[in-house]
C-alpha beads as a LAMMPS data file, in Angstrom:
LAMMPS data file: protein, C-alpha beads

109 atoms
108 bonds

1 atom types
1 bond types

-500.0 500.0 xlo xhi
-500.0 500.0 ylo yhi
-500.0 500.0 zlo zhi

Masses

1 110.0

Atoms # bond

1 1 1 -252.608 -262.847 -38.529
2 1 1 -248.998 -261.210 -38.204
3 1 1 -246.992 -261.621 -41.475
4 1 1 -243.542 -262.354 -40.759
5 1 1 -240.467 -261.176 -43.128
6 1 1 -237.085 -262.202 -43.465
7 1 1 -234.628 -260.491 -46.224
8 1 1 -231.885 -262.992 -47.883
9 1 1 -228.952 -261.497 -50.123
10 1 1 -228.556 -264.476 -52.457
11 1 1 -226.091 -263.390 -54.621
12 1 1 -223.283 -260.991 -55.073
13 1 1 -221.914 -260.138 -58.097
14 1 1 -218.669 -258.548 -58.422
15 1 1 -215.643 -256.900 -60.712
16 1 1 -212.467 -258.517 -60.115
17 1 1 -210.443 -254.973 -60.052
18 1 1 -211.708 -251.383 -59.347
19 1 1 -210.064 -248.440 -57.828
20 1 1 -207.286 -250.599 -56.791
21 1 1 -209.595 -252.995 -54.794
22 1 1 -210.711 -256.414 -55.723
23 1 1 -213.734 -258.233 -55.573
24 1 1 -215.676 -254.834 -55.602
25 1 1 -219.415 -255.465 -55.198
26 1 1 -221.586 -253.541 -58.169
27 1 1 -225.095 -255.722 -57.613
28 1 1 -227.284 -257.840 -54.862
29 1 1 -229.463 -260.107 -55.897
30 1 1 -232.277 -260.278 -52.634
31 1 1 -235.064 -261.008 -52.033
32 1 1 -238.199 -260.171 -49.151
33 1 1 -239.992 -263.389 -47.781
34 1 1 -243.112 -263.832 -45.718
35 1 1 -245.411 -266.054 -44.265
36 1 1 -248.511 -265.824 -41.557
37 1 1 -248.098 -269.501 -41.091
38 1 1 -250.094 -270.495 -43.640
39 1 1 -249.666 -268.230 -46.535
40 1 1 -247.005 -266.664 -48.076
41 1 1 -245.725 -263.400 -50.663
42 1 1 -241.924 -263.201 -51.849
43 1 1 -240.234 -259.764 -53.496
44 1 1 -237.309 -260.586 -55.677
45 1 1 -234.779 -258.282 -57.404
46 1 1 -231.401 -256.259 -57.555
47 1 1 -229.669 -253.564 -56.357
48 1 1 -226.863 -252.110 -58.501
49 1 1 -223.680 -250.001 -56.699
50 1 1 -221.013 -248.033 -58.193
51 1 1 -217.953 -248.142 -56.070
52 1 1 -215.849 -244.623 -56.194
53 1 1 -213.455 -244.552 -53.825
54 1 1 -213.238 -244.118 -50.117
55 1 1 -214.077 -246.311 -47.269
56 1 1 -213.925 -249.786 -48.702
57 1 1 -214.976 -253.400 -46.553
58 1 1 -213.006 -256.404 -48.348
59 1 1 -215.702 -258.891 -49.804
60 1 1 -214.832 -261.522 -47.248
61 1 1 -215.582 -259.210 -44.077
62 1 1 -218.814 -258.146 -45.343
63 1 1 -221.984 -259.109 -43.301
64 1 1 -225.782 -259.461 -45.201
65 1 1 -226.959 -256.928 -42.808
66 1 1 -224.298 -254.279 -44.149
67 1 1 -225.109 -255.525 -47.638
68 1 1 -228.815 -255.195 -46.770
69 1 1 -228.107 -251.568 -46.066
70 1 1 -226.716 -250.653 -49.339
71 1 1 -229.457 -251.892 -50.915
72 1 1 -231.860 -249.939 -48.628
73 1 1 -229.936 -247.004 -48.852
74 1 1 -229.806 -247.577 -52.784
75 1 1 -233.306 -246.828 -53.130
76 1 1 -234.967 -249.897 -52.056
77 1 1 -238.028 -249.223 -49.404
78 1 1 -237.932 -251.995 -46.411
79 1 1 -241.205 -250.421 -45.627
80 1 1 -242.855 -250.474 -49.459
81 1 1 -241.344 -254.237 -50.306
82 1 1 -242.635 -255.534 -46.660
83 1 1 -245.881 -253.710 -47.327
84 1 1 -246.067 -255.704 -51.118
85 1 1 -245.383 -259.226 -49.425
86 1 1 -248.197 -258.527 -46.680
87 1 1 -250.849 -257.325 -49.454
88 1 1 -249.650 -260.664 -51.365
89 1 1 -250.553 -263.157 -48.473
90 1 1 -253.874 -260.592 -47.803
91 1 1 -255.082 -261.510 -51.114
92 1 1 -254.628 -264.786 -50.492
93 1 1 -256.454 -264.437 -47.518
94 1 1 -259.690 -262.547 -49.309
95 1 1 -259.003 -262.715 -53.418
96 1 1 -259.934 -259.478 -54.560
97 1 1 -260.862 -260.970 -57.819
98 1 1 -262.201 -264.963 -58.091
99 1 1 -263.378 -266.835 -61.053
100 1 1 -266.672 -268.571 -60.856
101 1 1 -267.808 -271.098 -63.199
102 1 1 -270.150 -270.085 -66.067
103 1 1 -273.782 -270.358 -65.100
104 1 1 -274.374 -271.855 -68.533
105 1 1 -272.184 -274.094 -67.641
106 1 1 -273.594 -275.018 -64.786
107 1 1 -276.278 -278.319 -64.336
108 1 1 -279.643 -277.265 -63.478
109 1 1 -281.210 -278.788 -60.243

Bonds

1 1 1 2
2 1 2 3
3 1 3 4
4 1 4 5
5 1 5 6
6 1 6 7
7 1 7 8
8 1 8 9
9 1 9 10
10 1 10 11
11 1 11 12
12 1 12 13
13 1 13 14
14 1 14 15
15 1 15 16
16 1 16 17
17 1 17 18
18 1 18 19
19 1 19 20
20 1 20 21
21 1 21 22
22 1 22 23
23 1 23 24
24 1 24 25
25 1 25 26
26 1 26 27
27 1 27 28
28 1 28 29
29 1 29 30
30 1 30 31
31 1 31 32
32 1 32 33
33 1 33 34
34 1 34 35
35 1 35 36
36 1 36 37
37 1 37 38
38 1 38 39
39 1 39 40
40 1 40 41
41 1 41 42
42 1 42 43
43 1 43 44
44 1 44 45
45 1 45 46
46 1 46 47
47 1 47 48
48 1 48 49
49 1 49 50
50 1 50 51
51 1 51 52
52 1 52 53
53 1 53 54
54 1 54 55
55 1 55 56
56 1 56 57
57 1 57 58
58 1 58 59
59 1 59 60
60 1 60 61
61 1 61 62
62 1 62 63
63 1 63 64
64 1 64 65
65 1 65 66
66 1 66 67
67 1 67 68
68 1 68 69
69 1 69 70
70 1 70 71
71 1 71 72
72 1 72 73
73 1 73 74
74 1 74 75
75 1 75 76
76 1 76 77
77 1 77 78
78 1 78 79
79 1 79 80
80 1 80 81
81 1 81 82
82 1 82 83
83 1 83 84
84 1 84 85
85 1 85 86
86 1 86 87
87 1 87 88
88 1 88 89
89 1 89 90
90 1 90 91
91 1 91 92
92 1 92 93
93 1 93 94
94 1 94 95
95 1 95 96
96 1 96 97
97 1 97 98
98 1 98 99
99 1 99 100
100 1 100 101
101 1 101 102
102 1 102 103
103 1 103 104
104 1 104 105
105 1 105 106
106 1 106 107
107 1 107 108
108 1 108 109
């Protein structure tokens, strides 16, 4: 079955002042969901951003997908963090490791 994703920026945390702009975004907290309907695998961390200058978007005209961006362009793989959540649900799926019950422990016939 087809794993589904869907990124979410939960949380943006900010300094009040830098290089004469306010609210300046230094980390995204985000995360990477999934689901095949019946199953599903979750990525969660941060991305950290030093603002320097230059071209600057005021915090309340930012979108997630331009936030999503910077944290793909900071080093985050889409393609690495998708591929984690779909090996999550796969094992799942088919456990590459199970625990069985000790045979001593089990009742003879």
């Amino acid at each position: 079955m087809t794993t589904v994703t869907t990124w979410v920026v939960s949380q943006l945390d900010c300094l009040p002042q830098a290089d004469g702009q306010t609210d300046v975004v230094v980390v995204a907290h985000w995360s990477c969901n999934g689901t095949d309907g019946t199953y599903n695998g979750s990525v969660y961390s941060t991305a950290s951003f030093t603002y320097t200058g230059g071209a600057f978007v005021p915090y309340s005209s930012l979108t997630q997908n331009e936030v999503l961006g910077w944290i793909w362009s900071s080093g985050v793989s889409k393609d690495a963090t998708e591929a984690a959540v779909a090996q999550q649900i796969a094992n799942q799926v088919n456990p590459p490791i199970v625990v069985l019950p000790l045979p001593w422990a089990t009742p003879a016939p």
